[in-house]
N, C-alpha and C positions, 0 to 999 in steps of 0.2 A: 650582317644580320646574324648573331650570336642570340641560339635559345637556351633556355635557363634551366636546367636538369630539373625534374620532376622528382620531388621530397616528397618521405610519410612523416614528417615532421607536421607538427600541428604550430598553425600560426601563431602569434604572442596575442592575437586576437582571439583564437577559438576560446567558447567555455569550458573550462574542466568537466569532465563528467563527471555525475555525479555518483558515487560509489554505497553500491545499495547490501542489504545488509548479506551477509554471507553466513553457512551453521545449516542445524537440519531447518529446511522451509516447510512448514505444515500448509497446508491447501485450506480454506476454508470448507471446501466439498468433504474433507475428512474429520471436519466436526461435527458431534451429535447433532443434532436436529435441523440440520442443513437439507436433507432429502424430505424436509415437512415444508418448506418454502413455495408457496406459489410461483404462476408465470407475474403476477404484478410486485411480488416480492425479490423476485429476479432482474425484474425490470427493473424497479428501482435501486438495486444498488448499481446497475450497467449504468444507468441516469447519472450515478452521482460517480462515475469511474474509480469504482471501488476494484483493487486491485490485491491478492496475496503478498505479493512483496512491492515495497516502495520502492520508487525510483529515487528516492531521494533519503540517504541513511536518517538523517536526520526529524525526515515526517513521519513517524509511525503510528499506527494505529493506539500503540500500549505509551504514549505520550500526548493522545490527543485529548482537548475537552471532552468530545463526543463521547468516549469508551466507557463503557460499565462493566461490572462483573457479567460473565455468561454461566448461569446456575449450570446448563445442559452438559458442559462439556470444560474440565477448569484448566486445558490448555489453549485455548480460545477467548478469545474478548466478545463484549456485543456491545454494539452501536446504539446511540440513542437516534441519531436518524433514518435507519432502516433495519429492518428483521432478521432474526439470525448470527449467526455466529462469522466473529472477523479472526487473521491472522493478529497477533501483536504486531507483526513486521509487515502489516496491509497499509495499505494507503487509500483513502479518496478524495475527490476536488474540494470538499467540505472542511478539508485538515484544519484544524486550528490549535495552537498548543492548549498542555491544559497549563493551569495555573499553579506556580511554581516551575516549570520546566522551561 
């Protein structure tokens, strides 16, 4: 009974990770009018797992339909389905590309 030496080799199964984006990360809490936000404003973007940086390089905020200009602050995006200011390199469950991208 021969056992089989224990590998950090990842299986030809596992998924790749996915490699998210790297450079300076801005926080959304460090955009203008982020400290004007309610608790149901808060809420709702936790709801829709609205994250600073994407887990995935490819879903970004500053690529998705949803994003609009953010008047308050013009290194920051804003969302058209919740309030306030997003990262470009943010993500939430909503993602959808925008058109052309």
């Amino acid at each position: 009974d021969t056992a089989s030496p224990a590998t950090d080799a990842p299986s030809a199964d596992a998924p790749a990770a996915a490699s998210a984006p790297t450079g300076d990360e801005l926080a959304a809490t460090e955009c203008a009018g982020y400290d004007a936000l309610t608790e149901q404003d808060l809420t709702l973007r936790e709801t829709l797992g609205y994250l600073d940086v994407s887990p995935d390089a490819e879903k970004l905020c500053s690529n998705c339909r949803f994003r609009k200009e953010y008047e308050p602050d013009s290194r920051c995006l804003g969302c058209t389905l919740f309030p306030g200011p997003a990262t470009p390199i943010g993500y939430c469950n909503s993602w959808f590309a925008a058109s052309g991208t």
